[in-house]
Wavefront OBJ file of the C-alpha trace (Angstrom):
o trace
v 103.095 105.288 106.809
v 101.192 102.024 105.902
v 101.690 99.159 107.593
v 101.236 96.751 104.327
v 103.956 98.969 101.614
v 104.169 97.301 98.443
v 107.178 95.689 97.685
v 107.058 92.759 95.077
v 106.887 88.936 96.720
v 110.311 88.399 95.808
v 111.862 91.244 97.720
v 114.168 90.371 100.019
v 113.555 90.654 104.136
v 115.982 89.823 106.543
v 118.012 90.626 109.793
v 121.871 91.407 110.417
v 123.846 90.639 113.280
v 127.766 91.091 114.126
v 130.272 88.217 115.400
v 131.701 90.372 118.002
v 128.499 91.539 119.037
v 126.645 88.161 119.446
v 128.850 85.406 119.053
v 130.365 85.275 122.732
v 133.295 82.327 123.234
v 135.652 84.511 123.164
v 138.522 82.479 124.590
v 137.005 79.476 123.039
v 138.379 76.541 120.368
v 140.991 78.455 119.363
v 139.886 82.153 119.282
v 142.301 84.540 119.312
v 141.880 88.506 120.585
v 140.794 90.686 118.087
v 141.311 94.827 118.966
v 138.318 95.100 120.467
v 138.994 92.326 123.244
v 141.716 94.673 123.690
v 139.904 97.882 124.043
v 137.090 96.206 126.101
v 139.950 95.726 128.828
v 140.735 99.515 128.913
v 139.228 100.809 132.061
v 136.352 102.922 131.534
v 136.101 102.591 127.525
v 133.072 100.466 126.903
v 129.976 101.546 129.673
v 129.963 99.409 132.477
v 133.017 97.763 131.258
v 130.896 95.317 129.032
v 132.681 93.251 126.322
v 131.960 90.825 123.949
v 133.605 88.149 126.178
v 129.926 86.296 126.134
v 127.451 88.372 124.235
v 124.453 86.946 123.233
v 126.096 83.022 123.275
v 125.346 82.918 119.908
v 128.094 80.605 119.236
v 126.508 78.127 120.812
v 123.074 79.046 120.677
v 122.744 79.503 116.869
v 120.546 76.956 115.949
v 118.112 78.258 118.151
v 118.641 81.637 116.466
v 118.376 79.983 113.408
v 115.169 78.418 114.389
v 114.245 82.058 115.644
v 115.055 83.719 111.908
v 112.241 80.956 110.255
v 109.810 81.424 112.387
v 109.898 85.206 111.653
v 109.913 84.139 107.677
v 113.197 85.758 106.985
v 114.824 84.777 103.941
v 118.368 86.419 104.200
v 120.826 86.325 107.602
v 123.490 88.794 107.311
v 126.345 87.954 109.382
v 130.148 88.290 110.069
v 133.094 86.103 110.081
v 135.416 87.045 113.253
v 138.575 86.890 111.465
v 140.784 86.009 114.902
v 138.210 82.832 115.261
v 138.978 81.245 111.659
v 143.103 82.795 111.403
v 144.310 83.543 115.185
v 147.701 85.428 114.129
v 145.540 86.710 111.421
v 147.694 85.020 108.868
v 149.565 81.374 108.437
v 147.769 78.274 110.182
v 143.587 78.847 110.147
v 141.655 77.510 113.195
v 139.502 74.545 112.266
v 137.124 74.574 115.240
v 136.482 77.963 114.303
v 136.140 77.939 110.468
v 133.498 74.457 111.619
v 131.334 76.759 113.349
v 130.470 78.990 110.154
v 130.146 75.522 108.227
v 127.283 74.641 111.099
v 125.982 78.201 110.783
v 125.719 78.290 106.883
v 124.216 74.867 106.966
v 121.358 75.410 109.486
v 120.552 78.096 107.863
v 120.393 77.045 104.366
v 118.162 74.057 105.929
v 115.860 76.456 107.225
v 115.531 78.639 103.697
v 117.667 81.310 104.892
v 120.145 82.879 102.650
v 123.412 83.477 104.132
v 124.854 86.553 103.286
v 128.623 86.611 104.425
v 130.518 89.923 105.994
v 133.866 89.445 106.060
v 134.990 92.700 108.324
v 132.646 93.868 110.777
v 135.754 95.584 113.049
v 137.356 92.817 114.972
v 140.478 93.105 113.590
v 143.258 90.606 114.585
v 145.043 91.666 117.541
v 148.351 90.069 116.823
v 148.017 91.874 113.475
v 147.381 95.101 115.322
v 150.780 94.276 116.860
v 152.379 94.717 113.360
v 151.092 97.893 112.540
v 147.437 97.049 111.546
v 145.361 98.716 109.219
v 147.934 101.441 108.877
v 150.385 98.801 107.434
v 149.814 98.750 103.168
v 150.374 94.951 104.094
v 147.146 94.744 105.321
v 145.822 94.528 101.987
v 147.728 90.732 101.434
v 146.699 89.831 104.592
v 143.006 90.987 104.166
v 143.210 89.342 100.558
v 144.775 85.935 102.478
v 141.752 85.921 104.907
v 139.118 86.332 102.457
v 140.881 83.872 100.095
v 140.843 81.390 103.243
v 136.744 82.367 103.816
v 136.207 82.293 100.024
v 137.854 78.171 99.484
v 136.035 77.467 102.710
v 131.947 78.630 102.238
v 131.711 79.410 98.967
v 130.275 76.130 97.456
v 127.295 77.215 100.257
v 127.349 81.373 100.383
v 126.810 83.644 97.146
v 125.782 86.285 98.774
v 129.358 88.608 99.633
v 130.237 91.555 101.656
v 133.684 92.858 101.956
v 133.746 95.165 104.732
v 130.790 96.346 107.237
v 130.517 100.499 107.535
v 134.096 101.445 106.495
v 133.798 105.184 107.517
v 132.384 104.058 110.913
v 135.332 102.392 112.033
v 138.095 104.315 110.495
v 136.759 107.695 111.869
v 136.281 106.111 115.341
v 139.246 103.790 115.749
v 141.413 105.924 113.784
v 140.748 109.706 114.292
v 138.237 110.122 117.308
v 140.218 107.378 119.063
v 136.709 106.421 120.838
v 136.553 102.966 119.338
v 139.310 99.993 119.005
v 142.062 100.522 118.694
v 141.413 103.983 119.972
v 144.370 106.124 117.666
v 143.577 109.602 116.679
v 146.667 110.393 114.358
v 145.759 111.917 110.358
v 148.634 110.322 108.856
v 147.699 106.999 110.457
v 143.603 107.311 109.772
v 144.530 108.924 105.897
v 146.423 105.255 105.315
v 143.995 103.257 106.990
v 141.666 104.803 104.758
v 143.519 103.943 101.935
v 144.853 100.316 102.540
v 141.303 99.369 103.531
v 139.957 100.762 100.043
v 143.096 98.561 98.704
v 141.851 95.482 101.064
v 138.485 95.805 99.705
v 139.374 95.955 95.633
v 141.962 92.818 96.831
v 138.615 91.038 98.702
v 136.584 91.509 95.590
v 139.097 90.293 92.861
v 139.925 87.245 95.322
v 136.072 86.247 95.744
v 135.257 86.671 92.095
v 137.845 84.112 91.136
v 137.308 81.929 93.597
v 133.298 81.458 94.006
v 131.588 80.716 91.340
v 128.548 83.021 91.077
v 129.344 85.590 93.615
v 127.273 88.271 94.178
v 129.476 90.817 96.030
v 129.082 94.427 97.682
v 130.302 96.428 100.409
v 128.639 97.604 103.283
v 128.657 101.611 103.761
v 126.746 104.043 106.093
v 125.205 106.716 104.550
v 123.425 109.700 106.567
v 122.714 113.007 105.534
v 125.361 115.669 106.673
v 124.047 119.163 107.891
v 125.832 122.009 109.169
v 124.833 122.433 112.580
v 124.747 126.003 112.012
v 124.969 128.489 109.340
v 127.988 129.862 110.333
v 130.634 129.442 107.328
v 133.276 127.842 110.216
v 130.147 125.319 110.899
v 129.622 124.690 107.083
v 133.070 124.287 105.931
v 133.339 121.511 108.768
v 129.973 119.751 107.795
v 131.481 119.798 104.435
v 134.767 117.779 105.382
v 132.505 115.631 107.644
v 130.353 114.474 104.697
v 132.954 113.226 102.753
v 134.829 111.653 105.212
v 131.135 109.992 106.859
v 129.745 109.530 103.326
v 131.928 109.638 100.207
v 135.811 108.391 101.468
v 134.682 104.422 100.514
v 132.185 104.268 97.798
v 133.315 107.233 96.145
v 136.875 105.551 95.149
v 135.384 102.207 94.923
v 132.454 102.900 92.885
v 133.985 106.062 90.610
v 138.344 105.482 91.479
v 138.737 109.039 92.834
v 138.502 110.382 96.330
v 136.400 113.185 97.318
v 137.740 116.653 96.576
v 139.334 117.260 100.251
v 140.016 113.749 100.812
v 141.669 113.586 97.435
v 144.440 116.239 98.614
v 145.425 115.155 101.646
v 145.787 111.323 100.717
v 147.721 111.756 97.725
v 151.199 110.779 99.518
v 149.849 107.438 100.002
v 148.549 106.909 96.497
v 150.960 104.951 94.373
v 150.207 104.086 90.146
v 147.853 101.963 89.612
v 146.006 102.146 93.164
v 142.400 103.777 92.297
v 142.350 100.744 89.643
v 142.688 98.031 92.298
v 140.241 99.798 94.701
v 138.104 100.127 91.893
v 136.648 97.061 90.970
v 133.087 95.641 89.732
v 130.155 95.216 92.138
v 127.501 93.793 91.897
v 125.282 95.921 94.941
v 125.348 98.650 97.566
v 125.085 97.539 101.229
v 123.168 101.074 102.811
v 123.126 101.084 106.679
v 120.943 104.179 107.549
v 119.849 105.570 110.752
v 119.468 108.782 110.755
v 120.731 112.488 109.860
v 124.383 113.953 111.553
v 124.376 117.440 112.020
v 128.637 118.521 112.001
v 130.039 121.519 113.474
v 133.625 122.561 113.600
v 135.439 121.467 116.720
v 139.236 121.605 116.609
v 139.829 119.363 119.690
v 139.283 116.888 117.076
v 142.240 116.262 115.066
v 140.187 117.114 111.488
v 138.544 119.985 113.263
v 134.972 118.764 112.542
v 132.394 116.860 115.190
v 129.277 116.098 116.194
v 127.035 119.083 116.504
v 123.574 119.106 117.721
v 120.175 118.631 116.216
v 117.581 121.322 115.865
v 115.751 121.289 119.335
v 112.648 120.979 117.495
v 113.885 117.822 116.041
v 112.073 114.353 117.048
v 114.967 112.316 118.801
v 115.171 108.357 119.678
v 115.758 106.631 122.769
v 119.606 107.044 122.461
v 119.600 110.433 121.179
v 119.400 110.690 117.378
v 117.135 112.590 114.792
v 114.189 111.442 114.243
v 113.341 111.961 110.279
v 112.562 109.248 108.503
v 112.192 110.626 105.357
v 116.147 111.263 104.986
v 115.781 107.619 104.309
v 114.161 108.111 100.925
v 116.242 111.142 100.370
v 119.234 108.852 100.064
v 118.243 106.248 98.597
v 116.866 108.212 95.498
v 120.377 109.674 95.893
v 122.550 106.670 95.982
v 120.794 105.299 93.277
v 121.109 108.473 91.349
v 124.621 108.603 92.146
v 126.038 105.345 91.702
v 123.463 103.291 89.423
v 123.309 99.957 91.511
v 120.336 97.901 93.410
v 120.560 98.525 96.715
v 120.089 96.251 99.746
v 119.643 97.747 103.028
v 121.775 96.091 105.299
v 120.959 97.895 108.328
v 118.426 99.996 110.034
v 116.522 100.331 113.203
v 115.957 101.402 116.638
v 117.731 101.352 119.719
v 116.670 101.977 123.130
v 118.419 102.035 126.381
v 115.299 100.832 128.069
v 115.477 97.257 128.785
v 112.326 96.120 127.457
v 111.191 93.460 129.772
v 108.033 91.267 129.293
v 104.674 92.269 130.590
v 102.035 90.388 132.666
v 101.633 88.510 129.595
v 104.726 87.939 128.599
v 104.912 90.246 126.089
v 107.350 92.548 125.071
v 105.826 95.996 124.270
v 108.680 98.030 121.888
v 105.876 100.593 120.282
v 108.359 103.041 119.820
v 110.555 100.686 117.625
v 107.693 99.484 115.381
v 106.301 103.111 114.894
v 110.414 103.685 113.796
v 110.468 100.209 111.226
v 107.139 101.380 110.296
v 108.194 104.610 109.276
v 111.477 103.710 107.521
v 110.110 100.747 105.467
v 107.149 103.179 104.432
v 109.896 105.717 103.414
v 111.725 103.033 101.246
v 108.606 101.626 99.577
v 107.903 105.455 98.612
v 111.646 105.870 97.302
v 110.856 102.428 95.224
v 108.040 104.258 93.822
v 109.980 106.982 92.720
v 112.997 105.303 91.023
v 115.277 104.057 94.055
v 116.434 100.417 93.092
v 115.914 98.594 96.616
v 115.632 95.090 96.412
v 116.097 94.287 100.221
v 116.196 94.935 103.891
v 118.067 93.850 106.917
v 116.950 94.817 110.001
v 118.917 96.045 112.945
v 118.954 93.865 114.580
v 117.609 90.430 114.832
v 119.055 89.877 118.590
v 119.783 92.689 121.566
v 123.254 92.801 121.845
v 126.672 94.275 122.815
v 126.730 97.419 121.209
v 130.577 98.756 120.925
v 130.992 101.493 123.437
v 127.200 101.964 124.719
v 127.584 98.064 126.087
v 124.781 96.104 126.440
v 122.888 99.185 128.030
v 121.434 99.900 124.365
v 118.947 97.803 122.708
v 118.174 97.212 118.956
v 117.009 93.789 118.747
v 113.820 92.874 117.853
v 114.221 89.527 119.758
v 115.116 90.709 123.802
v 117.869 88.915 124.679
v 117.835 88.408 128.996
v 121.592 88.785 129.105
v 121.744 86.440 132.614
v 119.721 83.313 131.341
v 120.378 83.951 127.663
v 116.338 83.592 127.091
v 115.531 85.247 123.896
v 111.855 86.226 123.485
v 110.620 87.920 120.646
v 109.328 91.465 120.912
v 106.480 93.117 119.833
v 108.904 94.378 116.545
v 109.411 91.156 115.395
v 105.934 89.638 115.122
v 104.856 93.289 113.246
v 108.004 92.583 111.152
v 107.007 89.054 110.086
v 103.608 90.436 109.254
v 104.922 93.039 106.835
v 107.433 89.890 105.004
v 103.943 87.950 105.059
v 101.552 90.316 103.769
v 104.298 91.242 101.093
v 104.622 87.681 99.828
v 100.612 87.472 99.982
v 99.483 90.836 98.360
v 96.099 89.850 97.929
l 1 2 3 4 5 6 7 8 9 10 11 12 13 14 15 16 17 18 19 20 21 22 23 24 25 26 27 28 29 30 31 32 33 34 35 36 37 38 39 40 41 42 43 44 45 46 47 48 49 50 51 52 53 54 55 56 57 58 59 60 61 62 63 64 65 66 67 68 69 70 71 72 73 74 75 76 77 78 79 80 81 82 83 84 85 86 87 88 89 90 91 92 93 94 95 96 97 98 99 100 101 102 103 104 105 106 107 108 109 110 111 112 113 114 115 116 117 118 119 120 121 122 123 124 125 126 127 128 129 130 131 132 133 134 135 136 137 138 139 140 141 142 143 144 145 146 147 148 149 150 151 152 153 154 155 156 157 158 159 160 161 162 163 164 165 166 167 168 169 170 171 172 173 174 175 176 177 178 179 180 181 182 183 184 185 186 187 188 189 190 191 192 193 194 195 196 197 198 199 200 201 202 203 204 205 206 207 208 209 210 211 212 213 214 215 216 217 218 219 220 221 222 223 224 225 226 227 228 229 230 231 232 233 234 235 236 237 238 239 240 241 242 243 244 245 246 247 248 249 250 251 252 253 254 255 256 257 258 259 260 261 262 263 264 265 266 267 268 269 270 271 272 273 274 275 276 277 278 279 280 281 282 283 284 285 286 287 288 289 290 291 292 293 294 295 296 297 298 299 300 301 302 303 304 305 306 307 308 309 310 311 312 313 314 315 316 317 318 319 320 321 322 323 324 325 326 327 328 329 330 331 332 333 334 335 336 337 338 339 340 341 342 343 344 345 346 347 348 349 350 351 352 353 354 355 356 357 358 359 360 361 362 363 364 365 366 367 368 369 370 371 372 373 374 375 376 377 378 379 380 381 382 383 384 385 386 387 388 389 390 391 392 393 394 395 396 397 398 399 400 401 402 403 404 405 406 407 408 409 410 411 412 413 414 415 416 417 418 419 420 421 422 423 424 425 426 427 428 429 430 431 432 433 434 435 436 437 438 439 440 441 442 443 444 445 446
């Protein structure tokens, strides 16, 4: 793919990060533990029992980061609040300290030209809320509305730009039926109303936002990958099948049409009262895409849906950690999304992670080839999808800063800054300078 893709000077470029992966102060000004704190402190969960304790220090390092973002010619930052930093019991008395931080966050960055573009969910989940049933509690959906009322009062005379929840399927499937991320349940009845109240939370978040910010543009965050049968066999199939919809179709589908998916559909009906697909439904205004790469399902009943991870084709290009390698599933769905749901499209994440730990060379460079032949790829891919009808006005990369990444730790890497985890140094990689060429040379055409 070309290295100078034509996409029109006002297009959008820009990076995404987490709080929990890169903010760090974890027991600082008022910060309360969110689930993953929690799970971090179960032996042998996260490798090398990492956590997010001090991550990349970005709490107190973010105007450098900031200064980082410019220099690269970004125009949009997407980042998470951490909800236990701004309401540490998750409702009742917010944290000043911590709701100051985002003010000096949004302000740097709207003094630098940098759009902030808020997340409100991006996993860490209030652990005193967890204590009261969580996610699997339909008063989740108050308390989710509270927290994004609180967010909404607070930033948005500054911050337009909304997101309600970061990769909805993601989380549930992990924290809720694998059990392999916080807060590590694997229980149908408990992930069947998570899914639902965090469909309700959303529709809540959206309503609350609109009233409240004058302007809003709001959208939700999902991650979309293309579901294949790892076989042919029908058991294989039939499992793929059930996969997809619970990977793919369980959040936008209801949010963006007010009906589940056909299997889905059945089995969450006992938690479905009147009125519900109406106040999950509710108006948009884009689709957050985070896209990586293909998942090939198999059945596997020591899962509690009886569908899992299957392998690959061996002939299949992997990456560094493991996945497929086929960039042009990118354009696949976003001709598809845009097909199916008929609204512009940001990408809000994609990239490439390595568990090398890309250290600087003799001249203090950091040589990531692999990741910029990966970017290159991709945004070649979506510049042929806009060609052929897909309605992509942006991209976030993932992600602007090496970081703590959930379960792998900080033994994977998808920044395209390095981050030295023991001095904090950042130093940009190889990645970003060929990213900031490609926002240059698409603001510059000629």
């Amino acid at each position: 793919m070309t290295d100078t893709p034509g996409f029109p000077p006002d297009f959008l470029w820009g990076a995404s990060t987490s709080a929990y992966q890169v903010e760090g102060a974890a027991q600082e000004d008022g910060r309360a533990p969110s689930v993953w704190d929690s799970f971090c402190n179960l032996k042998g969960r996260v490798d090398n029992g990492d956590s997010g304790d001090v991550a990349c220090d970005h709490y107190h390092r973010y105007a450098d980061d900031v200064a980082l973002m410019a220099g690269l010619g970004l125009n949009a930052y997407r980042f998470s609040v951490s909800w236990p930093r701004v309401l540490p019991q998750g409702t009742g008395a917010p944290n000043g300290k911590g709701l100051d931080f985002y003010d000096r966050l949004i302000d740097a960055l709207l003094a630098a030209g940098i759009e902030p573009w808020l997340c409100l969910y991006h996993w860490d989940f209030p652990q005193a809320l967890q204590d009261r049933g969580g996610w699997a509690n339909r008063d989740s959906v108050g308390w989710f509305a509270d927290y994004s009322a609180l967010c909404a009062r607070r930033f948005g005379d500054r911050v337009k730009r909304w997101a309600t929840v970061n990769e909805f399927s993601v989380f549930t499937l992990f924290g809720f039926a694998f059990g392999w991320g916080a807060p590590s349940i694997a229980d149908r009845s408990v992930h069947l109303k998570v899914i639902h109240h965090v469909n309700l939370a959303h529709g809540a978040a959206v309503d609350v936002v609109r009233a409240l910010v004058p302007g809003a543009s709001i959208g939700s965050v999902h991650s979309v990958q293309p579901m294949r049968p790892e076989t042919d066999r029908p058991e294989d199939v039939e499992a793929a099948a059930l996969f997809d919809e619970h990977w793919n179709w369980a959040f936008p589908d209801p949010q963006l049409r007010a009906h589940y998916p056909r299997r889905i559909a059945e089995a969450i009906d006992p938690y479905v009262r009147p009125g519900d697909m109406a106040r999950i439904a509710r108006p948009v205004d884009w689709f957050g895409l985070n896209h990586y790469a293909p998942v090939y399902g198999r059945k596997d009943d020591s899962l509690i849906w009886g569908f899992g991870f299957g392998a690959p084709p061996p002939e299949m290009p992997r990456t560094d950690v493991g996945w497929p390698y086929d960039p042009s599933a990118f354009r696949d769905v976003l001709l598809d999304l845009t097909r199916r749901y008929r609204l512009p499209i940001y990408v809000t994440e994609n990239g490439f992670g390595t568990k090398e730990d890309e250290r600087p060379d003799a001249d203090g460079r950091v040589r990531d080839d692999k990741r910029i032949g990966y970017l290159r790829d991709c945004i070649g891919m979506m510049a042929r999808a806009r060609a052929e009808g897909a309605d992509v006005r942006g991209y976030f990369v993932w992600s602007l800063l090496d970081n703590f990444e959930w379960g792998g730790g900080y033994g994977t890497r998808f920044g395209i800054v390095r981050v030295d985890y023991e001095t904090q140094a950042r130093i940009p990689k190889e990645s970003a300078r060929w990213y900031a060429d490609v926002i240059r040379r698409s603001r510059n055409p000629g």
